[in-house]
C-alpha positions as CSV (number, residue, x, y, z in Angstrom):
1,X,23.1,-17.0,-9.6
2,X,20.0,-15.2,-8.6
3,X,17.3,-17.0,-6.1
4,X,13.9,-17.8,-7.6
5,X,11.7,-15.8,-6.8
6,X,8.1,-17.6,-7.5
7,X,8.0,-21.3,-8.7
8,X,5.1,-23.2,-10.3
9,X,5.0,-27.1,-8.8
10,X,2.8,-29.6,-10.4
11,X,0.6,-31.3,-8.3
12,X,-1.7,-33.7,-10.2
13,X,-3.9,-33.1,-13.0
14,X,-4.1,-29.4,-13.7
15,X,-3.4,-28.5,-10.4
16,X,-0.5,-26.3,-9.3
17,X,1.4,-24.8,-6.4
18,X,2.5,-21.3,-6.9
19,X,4.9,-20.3,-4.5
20,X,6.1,-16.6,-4.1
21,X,9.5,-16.2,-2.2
22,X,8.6,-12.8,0.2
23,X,11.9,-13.1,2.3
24,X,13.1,-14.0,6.0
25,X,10.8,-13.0,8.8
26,X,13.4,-10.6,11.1
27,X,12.5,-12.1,14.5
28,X,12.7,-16.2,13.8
29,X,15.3,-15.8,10.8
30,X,13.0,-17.8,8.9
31,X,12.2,-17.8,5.4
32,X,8.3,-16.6,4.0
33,X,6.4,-17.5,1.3
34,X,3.3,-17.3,-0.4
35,X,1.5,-20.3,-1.5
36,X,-1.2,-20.6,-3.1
37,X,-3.1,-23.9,-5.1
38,X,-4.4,-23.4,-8.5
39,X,-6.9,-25.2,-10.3
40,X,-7.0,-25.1,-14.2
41,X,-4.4,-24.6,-16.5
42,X,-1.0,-23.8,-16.6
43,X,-1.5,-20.5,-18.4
44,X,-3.9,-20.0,-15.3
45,X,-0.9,-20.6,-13.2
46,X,1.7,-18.4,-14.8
47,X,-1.1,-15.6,-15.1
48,X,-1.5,-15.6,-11.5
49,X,2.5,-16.1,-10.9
50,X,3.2,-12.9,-12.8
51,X,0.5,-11.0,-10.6
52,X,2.0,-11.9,-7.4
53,X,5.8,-11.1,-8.5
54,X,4.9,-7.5,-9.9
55,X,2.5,-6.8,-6.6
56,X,5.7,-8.4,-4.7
57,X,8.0,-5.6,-6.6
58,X,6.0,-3.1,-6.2
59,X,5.9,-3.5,-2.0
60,X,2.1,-4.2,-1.7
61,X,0.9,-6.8,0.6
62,X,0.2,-10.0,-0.5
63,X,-3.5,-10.2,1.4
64,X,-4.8,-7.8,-0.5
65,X,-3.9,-4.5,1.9
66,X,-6.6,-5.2,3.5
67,X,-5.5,-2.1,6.4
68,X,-7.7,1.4,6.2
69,X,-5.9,4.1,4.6
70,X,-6.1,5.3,8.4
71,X,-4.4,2.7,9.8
72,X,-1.4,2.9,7.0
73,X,-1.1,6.4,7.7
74,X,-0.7,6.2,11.3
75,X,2.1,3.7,10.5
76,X,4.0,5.6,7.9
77,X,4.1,8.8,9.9
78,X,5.3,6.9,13.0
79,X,8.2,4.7,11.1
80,X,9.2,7.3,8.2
81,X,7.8,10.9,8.6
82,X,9.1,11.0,12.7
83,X,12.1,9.9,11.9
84,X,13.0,12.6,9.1
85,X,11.7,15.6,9.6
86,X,11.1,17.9,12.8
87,X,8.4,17.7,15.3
88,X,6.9,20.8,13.8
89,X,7.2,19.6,10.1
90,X,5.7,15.9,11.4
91,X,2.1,18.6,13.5
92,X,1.7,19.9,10.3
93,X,1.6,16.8,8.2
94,X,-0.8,15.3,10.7
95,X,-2.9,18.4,11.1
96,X,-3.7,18.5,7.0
97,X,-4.1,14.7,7.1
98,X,-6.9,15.2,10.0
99,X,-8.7,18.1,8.1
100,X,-8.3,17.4,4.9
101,X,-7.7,13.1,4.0
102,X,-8.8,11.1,6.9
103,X,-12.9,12.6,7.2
104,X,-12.9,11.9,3.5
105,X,-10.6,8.7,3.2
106,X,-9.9,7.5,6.2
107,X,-12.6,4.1,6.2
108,X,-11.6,3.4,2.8
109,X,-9.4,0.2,2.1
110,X,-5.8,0.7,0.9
111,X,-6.2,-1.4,-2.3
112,X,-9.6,0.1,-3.2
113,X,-7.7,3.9,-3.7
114,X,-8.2,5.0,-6.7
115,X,-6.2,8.4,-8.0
116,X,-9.8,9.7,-8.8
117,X,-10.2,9.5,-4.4
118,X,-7.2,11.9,-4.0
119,X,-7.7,13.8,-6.7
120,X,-11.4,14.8,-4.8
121,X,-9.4,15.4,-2.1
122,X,-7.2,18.0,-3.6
123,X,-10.3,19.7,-5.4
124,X,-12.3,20.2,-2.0
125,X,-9.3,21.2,0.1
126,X,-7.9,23.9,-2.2
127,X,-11.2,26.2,-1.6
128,X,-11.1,28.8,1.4
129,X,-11.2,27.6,4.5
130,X,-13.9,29.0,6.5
131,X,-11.7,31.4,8.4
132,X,-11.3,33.1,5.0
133,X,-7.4,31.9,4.6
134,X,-7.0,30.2,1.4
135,X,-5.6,26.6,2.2
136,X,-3.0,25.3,0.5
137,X,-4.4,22.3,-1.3
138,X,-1.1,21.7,-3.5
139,X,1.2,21.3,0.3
140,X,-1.9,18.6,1.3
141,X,-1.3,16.6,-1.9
142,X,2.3,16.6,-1.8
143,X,1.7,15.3,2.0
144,X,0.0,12.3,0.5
145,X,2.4,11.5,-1.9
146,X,5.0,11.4,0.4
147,X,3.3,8.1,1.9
């Protein structure tokens, strides 16, 4: 039988504990959760259940990702673009990411990103470069989907 993954617990009149299961912490060995205390209905309760399971599958942080797209970069190219791919391939990817994403991007909050932001992005970086080389816009926004 599967483990639950996010339980509602009644506790008093329209009040409820929402508890999301986010798995063992891999230095103490203990389990994590998120709680959180409702107010209001149950409907209320189950709505905001559901939310925290499908921001739980798809990996986001519970907090709200409240990291600079900066700061996640930094971290994804140190624990899964280094290991992969050569020390030339990894230059590269941080040399567009410091021309072309982070002046632009950088400040902004992870959960504010909108595909409109990287779609900008694309536009202004697949004009000439002021060398007169045309840059490759298309290899930039494949670099940010990688993350």
């Amino acid at each position: 039988m599967a483990r639950k993954v996010g339980q509602i617990i009644a506790r008093g009149d329209r009040r409820w504990l929402i508890r999301v299961y986010l798995g063992r912490d891999h230095e103490t060995n203990k389990r994590n959760y998120h709680n959180r205390t409702i107010h209001g209905p149950m409907r209320e309760a189950q709505a905001y259940l559901t939310r925290k399971l499908r921001e739980r599958d798809l990996g986001r942080d519970f907090e709200g990702a409240k990291i600079t797209l900066n700061e996640y970069l930094d971290r994804w190219i140190q624990t899964a673009v280094k290991p992969r791919v050569r020390e030339k391939t990894c230059q590269d990817y941080e040399g567009m990411l410091r021309r072309y994403v982070r002046p632009n991007l950088g400040a902004r909050v992870l959960a504010a990103m909108r595909p409109l932001d990287l779609q900008t992005v694309y536009q202004t970086s697949s004009y000439d470069l002021p060398c007169g080389r045309p840059c490759n816009g298309a290899y930039c926004l494949k670099t940010l989907q990688m993350g």
